[in-house]
N, C-alpha and C positions, 0 to 999 in steps of 0.2 A: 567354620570357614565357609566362604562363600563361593569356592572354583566351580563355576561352570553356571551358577545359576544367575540370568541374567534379565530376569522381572521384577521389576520394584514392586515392594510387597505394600508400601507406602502406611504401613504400621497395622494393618485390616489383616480381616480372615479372608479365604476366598470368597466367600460370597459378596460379603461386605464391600471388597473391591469392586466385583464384579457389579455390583449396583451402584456404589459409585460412579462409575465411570460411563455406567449407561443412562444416566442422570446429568451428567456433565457433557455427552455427547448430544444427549436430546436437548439437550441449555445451548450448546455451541449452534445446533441447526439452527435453532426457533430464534437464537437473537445476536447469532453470526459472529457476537465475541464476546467472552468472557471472562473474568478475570478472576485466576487462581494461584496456587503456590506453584514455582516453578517445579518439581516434582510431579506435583499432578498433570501440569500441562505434557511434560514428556510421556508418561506412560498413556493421559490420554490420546496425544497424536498417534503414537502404537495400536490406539484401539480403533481413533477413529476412519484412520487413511484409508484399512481394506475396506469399511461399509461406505466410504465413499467409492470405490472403486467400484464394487456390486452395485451399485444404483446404478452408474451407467448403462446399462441398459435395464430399459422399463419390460420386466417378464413378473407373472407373478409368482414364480420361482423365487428371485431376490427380492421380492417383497417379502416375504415370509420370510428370506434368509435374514433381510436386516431388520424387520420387525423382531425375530427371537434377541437381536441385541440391543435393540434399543427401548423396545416395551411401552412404544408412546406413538399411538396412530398420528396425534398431529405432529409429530418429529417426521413420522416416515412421509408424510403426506408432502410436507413441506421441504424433504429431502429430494423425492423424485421431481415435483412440480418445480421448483424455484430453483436448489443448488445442481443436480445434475446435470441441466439442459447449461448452465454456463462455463461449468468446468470440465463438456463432454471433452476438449480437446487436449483439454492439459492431462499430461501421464502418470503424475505424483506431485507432494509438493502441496497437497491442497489447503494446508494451513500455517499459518505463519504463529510465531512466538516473539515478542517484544516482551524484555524485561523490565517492569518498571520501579527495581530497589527494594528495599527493605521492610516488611510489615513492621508496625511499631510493638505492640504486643507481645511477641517472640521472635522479631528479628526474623522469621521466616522469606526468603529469597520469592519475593511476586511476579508476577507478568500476567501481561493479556494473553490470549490466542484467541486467533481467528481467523475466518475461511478471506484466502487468497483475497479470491475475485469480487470477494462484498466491500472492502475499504474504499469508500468513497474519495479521500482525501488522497490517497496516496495513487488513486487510479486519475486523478485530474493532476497531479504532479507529476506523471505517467507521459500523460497526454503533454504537457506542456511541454516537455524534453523534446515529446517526437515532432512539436512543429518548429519547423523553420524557425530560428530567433531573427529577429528584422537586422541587418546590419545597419550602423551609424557608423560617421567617418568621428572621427575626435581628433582634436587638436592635442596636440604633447604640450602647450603652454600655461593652459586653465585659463583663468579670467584674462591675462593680459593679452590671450590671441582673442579671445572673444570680444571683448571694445575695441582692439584694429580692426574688424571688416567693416565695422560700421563708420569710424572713421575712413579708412583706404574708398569706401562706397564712396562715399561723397565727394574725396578728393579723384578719382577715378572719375567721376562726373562730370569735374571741371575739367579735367583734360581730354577726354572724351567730345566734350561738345567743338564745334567748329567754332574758332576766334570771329567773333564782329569783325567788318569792317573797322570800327573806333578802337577797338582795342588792339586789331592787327599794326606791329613795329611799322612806323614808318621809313624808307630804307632812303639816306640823303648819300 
């Protein structure tokens, strides 16, 4: 039975795990998203969220703290420099999971994960919510209000203009 124990073992011994996932974390820094079995991605967000949380601030204290988990000077290098300084404000949260269906192979459950604030696409989808949409007036009739302005234009024209003399009624 399983009560109370509540670490996916993900089929590894400990170590095995444990270098997994410091392998997968040093993968997610360097190219901000990765794609794994949905299993992996949850227990890596577990592993990864608190070494992001020690970067924020730059001591070389938590340089060492997250180098001992991660084991890749260009992981840690590219964690302080580049992700810390953009997610100093955000409190948790720092990575998102999309699942993307079915492996064919063994039918194992996939998804992406990746850091919040690197998604290009979804941050300019972001951005277009927050401005202003331009309003347009619309007609309720579709095509048939749209060829009356231009007729109504015209004849609006001729009633508009002042009558000639020649053409004003003559009054007997």
């Amino acid at each position: 039975m399983r009560h109370g124990k509540k670490i996916n073992h993900l089929g590894r011994k400990s170590q095995h795990r444990q270098a997994t996932l410091s392998n997968m974390a040093a993968s997610l820094i360097i190219h901000k998203r990765i794609n794994t079995t949905l299993a992996k991605a949850k227990a890596l967000k577990k592993y990864f969220e608190p070494i992001v949380t020690r970067s924020k601030n730059d001591t070389t204290h938590s340089r060492r703290m997250v180098f001992r988990y991660l084991q890749n000077k260009d992981a840690v290098v590219t964690l302080f420099r580049d992700v810390a300084p953009k997610i100093g404000e955000r409190r948790g949260g720092y990575t998102r999971i999309l699942k993307t269906g079915f492996r064919l192979g063994d039918n194992a459950n996939t998804c992406f994960i990746e850091l919040v604030d690197f998604n290009e696409s979804m941050l300019a989808a972001k951005t277009e919510k927050a401005a202003p949409a331009k309003k347009t007036r619309r007609s309720r009739g579709g095509k048939k209000k749209a060829d009356a302005p231009v007729a109504e234009a015209g004849a609006a024209a001729t009633e508009t203009t002042p009558p000639s003399a020649e053409e004003a009624p003559k009054s007997e």
